[in-house]
N, C-alpha and C positions, 0 to 999 in steps of 0.2 A: 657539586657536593663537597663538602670541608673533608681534607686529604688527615687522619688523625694521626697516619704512620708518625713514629718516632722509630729514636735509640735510646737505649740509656745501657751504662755499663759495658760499651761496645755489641748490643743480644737488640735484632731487630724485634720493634713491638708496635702491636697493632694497633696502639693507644697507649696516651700515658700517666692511664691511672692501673694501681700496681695495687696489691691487697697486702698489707704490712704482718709483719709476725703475730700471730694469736693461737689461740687456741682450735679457731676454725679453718687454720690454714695448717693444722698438724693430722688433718683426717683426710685420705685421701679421695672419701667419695664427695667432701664437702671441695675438697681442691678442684674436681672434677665439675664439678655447681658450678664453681667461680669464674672459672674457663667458659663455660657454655651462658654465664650471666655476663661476661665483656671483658673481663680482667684483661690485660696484656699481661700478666705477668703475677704469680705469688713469691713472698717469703715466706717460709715455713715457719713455725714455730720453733724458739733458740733451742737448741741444746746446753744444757752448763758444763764450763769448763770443770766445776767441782763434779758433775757429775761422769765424766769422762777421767779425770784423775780418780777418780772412786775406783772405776774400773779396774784401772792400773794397778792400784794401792791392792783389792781383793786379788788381783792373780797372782802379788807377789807374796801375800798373803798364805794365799794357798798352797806357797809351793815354799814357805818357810821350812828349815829342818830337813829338806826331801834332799839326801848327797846323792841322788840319781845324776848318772852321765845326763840322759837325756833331761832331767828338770835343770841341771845347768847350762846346756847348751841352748836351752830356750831363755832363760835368763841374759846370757851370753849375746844371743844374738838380739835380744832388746825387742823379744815379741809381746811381752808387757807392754811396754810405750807403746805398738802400734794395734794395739786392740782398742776399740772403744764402744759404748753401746750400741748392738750392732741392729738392735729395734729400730734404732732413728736411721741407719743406714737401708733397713729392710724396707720402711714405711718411705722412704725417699726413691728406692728404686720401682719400687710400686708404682706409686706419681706417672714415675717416667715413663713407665707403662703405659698407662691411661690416657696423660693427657701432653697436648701438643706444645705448650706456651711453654715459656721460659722456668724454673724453677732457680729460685735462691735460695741456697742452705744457712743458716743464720747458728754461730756459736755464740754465746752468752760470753765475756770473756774475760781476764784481767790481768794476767801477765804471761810472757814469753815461757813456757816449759817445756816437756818433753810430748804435751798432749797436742801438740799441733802440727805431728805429723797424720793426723785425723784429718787436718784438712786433705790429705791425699785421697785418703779413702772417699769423704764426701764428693768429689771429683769423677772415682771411679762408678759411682753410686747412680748419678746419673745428673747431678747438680750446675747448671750453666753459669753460675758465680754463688761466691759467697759473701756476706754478710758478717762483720765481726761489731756484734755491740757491744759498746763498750761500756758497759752497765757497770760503773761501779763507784761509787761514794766512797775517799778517802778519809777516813778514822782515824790515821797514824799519826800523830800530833810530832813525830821524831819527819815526818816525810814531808818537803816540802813541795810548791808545783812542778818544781825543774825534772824532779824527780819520780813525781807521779806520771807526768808527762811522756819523759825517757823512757819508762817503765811500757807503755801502751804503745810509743813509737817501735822500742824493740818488739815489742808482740807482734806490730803489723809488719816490720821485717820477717822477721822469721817466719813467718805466715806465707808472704811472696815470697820466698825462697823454697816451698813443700809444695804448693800449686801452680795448677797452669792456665786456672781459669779466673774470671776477673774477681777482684777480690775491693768489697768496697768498706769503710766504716760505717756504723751509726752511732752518734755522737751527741754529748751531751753538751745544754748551753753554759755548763759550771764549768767553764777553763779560764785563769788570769789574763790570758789572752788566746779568743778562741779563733782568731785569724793567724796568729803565729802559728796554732795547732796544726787547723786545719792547712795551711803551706805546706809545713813539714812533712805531714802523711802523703799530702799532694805529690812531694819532691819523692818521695821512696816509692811510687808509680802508683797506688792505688786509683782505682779508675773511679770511685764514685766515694759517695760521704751524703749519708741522711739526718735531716736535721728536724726534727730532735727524740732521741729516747726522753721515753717518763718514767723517773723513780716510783716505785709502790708506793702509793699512800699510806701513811697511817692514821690511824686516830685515835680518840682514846673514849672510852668506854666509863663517863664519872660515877654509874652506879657501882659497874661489876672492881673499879678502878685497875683496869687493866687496856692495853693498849691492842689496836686488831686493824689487820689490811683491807682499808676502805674499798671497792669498788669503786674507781670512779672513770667514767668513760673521757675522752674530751670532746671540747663544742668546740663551733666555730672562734669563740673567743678565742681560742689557746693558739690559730693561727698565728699570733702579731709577731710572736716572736720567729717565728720560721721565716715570715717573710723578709721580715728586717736585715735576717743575716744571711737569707738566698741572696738577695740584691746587694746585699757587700762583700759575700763570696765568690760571686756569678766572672767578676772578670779579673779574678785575682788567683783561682786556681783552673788546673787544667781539665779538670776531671767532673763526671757528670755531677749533678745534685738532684737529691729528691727532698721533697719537703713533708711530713711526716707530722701529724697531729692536727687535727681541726678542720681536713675537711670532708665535709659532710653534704653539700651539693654543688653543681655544677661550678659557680663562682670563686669558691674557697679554690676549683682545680684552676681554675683563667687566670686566680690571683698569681697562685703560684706559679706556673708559666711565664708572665710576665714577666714576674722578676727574676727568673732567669732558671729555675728549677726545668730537669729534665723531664720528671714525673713528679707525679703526686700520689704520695699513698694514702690507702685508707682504711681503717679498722673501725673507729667503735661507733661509723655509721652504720655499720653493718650487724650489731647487736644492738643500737639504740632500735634501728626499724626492725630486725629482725626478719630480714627481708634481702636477699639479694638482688633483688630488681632495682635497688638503689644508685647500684652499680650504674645500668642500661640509663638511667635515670640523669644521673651527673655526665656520660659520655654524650647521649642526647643534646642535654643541656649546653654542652662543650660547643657542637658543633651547631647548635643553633646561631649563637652567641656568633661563631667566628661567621657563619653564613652573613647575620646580620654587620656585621664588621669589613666584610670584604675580604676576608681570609682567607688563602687557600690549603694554606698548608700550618701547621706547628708553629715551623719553623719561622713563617713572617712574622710571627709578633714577641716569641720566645728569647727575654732577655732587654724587652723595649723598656722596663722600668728598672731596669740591672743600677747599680752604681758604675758611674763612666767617670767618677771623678777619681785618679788611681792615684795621685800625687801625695796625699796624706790620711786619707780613710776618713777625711771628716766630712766630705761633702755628703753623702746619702743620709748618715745619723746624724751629723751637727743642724745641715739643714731642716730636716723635717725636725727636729726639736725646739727648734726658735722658732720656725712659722707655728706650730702649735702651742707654745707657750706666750706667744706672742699674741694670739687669737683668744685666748683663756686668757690674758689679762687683760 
């Protein structure tokens, strides 16, 4: 019988399809479903960094005008910065209550401030890693990428420097260079890096002419790009990878393995069916596959389509671009 154990982020797991940030991973009785439908593992739904500066901003807020000894010394000792919504801390310790599997805490995030000695809290809360997405679209026509860059590298510092549990990125494919990126965060120890967050859709609306946040789940389609850069990242940094958008059954998880991914997550299979037996369904499928394969474990095939060419980063992308352009003409 195919052995499904894994690791990923250093947190032993039973299997490795993981259930990505949403909304049905912010309820702890659906966390609870997830675990008993196969999950190895959830992310919770992010927390925002605006929302957790909120916090901060209303307590100091509150205690504007107040020359109380005691409202200074609480000032003083900087119990502002280490409040934060403490709902997302409440519904996290909960979790932990109930269910056995691993829990990742996920902050929404965009620069290094005073709000990430939250990550401690989350720690003590009962969270076995955290998740830092780095959801953010640059606007600043004065900011260039060295600098949007620096800006997210210092965040993921100052982050491992406040926790003591593993701490991974989720990362978007808009970087000038997203190999340079992903090194660098590598080099500051981060254990893991998921590829890829989705920005909100928009769209626009030509009767009301007004612009509104599309719903849009992803398909298999949206895989290409995760694979492409699991197998170019796979032996160039140190640290796990998960691949993140597109899949949706058993195959989409084998792809991602292959090329070198530690896990596979998965979300808007789980709202397109509406159904978490989808779950049982793709791990199934996993272990059919490796039965028929010869497989015993993960591990034997985990990384067999990786890029092994390290000398100049062109052999995995150069080559499959010419034999495919090559065939279409």
């Amino acid at each position: 019988m195919a052995d499904l154990n894994t690791t990923f982020l250093g947190l032993a797991l039973k299997n490795p399809l993981v259930v990505s940030s949403s909304p049905v991973s912010s309820d702890p009785d659906s966390v609870a479903k997830l675990e008993a439908a196969g999950a190895a593992a959830v992310v919770l739904r992010s927390i925002f960094e605006e929302q957790i500066r909120e916090d901060v901003a209303a307590m100091e807020a509150s205690l504007d005008g107040d020359t109380s000894a005691a409202a200074m010394d609480y000032l003083r000792a900087g119990l502002a910065e280490r409040f934060g919504p403490q709902s997302y801390l409440d519904t996290l310790a909960d979790m932990r209550r109930r269910v056995k599997f691993p829990l990742i805490a996920s902050v929404n995030c965009v620069a290094a401030d005073k709000w990430v000695s939250y990550a401690r809290k989350i720690e003590m809360a009962g969270a076995d890693a955290l998740e830092l997405n780095l959801y953010h679209m640059p606007v600043d026509p004065a900011e260039d990428a060295s600098h949007v860059e620096g800006r997210r590298l210092a965040l993921i510092k100052a982050v491992l420097r406040e926790t003591r549990i593993p701490v991974s990125v989720k990362l978007s494919p808009h970087y000038t260079s997203l190999l340079a990126f992903a090194r660098a965060a590598d080099a500051l120890g981060v254990k893991g890096m998921a590829l890829f967050n989705r920005f909100l859709q928009t769209d626009v609306d030509v009767e009301k002419e007004s612009m509104f946040l599309a719903t849009e789940y992803s398909t298999p389609a949206a895989l290409h790009s995760q694979l492409r850069w699991a197998a170019v990242l796979r032996n160039r940094v140190k640290c796990d990878i998960a691949v993140s958008g597109g899949i949706h059954t058993w195959d989409g998880l084998v792809k991602a393995l292959l090329v070198g991914a530690n896990v596979g997550y998965v979300c808007s299979a789980l709202y397109v069916r509406n159904d978490f037996c989808v779950i049982g369904e793709i791990l199934a499928g996993l272990a059919d596959w490796m039965g028929r394969k010869g497989y015993q474990s993960v591990s034997d095939f985990r990384g067999k389509l990786g890029e092994k060419d390290l000398t100049d980063g062109d052999g995995f992308e150069r080559v499959q671009y010419v034999k495919t352009a090559a065939s279409i003409g």
